[in-house]
TORPADREN-929393 format. One record per residue (C-alpha): residue in one letter; x, z, y. Coordinates in steps of 0.2 Angstrom, whole numbers, plus 2048, in hexadecimal, padded with zeros to 3 digits. Example, Ala and Ser with C-alpha at 12.3 -4.5 7.8 and 13.67 -1.06 7.14 Angstrom:
BEGIN
A83E8277EA S8448247FB 
***
This chain:
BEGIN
XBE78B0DC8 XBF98AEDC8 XBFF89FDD2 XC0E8A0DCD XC18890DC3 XC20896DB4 XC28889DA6 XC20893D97 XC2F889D8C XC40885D90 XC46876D84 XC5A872D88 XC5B864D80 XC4F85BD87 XC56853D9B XC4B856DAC XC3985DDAB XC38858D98 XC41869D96 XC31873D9A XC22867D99 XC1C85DD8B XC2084CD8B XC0D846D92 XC0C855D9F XC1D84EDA6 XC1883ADA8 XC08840DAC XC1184CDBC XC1C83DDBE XC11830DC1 XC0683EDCD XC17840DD7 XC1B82EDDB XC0882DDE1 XC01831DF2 XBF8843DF1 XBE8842DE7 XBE483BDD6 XBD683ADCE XBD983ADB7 XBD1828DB9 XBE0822DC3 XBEE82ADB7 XBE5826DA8 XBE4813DAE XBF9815DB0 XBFD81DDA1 XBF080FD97 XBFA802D9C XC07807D95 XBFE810D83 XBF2812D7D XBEB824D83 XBD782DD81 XBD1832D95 XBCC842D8E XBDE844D88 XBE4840D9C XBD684BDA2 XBDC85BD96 XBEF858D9C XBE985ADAC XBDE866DAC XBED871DA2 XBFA86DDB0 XBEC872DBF XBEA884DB2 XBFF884DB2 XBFF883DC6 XC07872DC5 XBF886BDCC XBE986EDD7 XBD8869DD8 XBCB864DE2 XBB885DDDE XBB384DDE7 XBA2847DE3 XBA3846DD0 XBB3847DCC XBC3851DD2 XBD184CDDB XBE4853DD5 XBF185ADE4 XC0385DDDC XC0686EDE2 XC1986DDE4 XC2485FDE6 XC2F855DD7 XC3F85FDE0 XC3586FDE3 XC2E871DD0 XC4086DDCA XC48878DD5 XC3C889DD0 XC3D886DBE XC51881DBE XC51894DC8 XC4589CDBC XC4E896DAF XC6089BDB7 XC588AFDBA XC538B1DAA XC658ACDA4 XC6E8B7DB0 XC658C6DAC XC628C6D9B XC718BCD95 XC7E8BFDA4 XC8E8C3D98 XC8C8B5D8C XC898AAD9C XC9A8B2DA5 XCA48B0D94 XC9C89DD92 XCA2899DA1 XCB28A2DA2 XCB7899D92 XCB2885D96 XCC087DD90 XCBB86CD95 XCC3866DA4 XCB485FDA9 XCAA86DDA8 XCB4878DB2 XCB686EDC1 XCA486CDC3 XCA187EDC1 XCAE881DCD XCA6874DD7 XC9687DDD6 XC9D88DDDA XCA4887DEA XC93880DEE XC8C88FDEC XC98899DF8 XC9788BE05 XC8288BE05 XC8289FE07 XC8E89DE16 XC85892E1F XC7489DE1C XC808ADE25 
***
């Protein structure tokens, strides 16, 4: 089994985790985050009720999809089972913002050079530069 967290689809125009979960899986991983480890389907499909109208066995299946995509885990507690998010909010975001960042760089590293070699916006270029010096000042300190 491959343990491995991988966004299947990378969707730019939409902000955060929205970009690669559906809009369900990310309240659903949202709701599980600001939680004390260990939910049971009961407990989010209560939250999300309140605030729509939502089938269990629609809760249950989200679930069940994100414990198959590695987002959670499981574990059985009498008859039903408990959910453990298996990486943080900042811990998800950070592998998929660098799975998403690999896949640029090595399979479109020119057209990223030559995008950001031509920003023309102001803006744009000082944050990149910002970025940049970020970048050299974090490897410095890992010497």
């Amino acid at each position: 089994m491959n343990d491995e967290i991988e966004p299947a689809v990378f969707r730019p125009d939409r902000s955060g985790i929205l970009s690669v979960l559906g809009d369900l899986e990310a309240e659903i991983m949202k709701l599980i985050w600001q939680r004390p480890p260990g939910v049971s389907v009961r407990e989010i499909y209560e939250e999300l009720q309140e605030r729509r109208t939502i089938a269990y066995t629609t809760v249950m299946t989200t679930m069940a999809r994100l414990a198959k995509k590695n987002l959670l885990r499981t574990r059985k507690v009498d008859n039903y089972y408990v959910y453990y998010p298996t990486l943080s909010e900042t811990e998800y975001t950070s592998r998929f913002v660098g799975r998403i960042l690999d896949q640029l760089l090595v399979n479109f590293s020119g057209a990223a050079i030559s995008h950001f070699s031509d920003l023309a916006d102001p803006n744009q270029k000082e944050k990149l530069a910002e970025m940049l010096n970020e970048i050299v000042e974090r490897r410095k300190t890992e010497d």
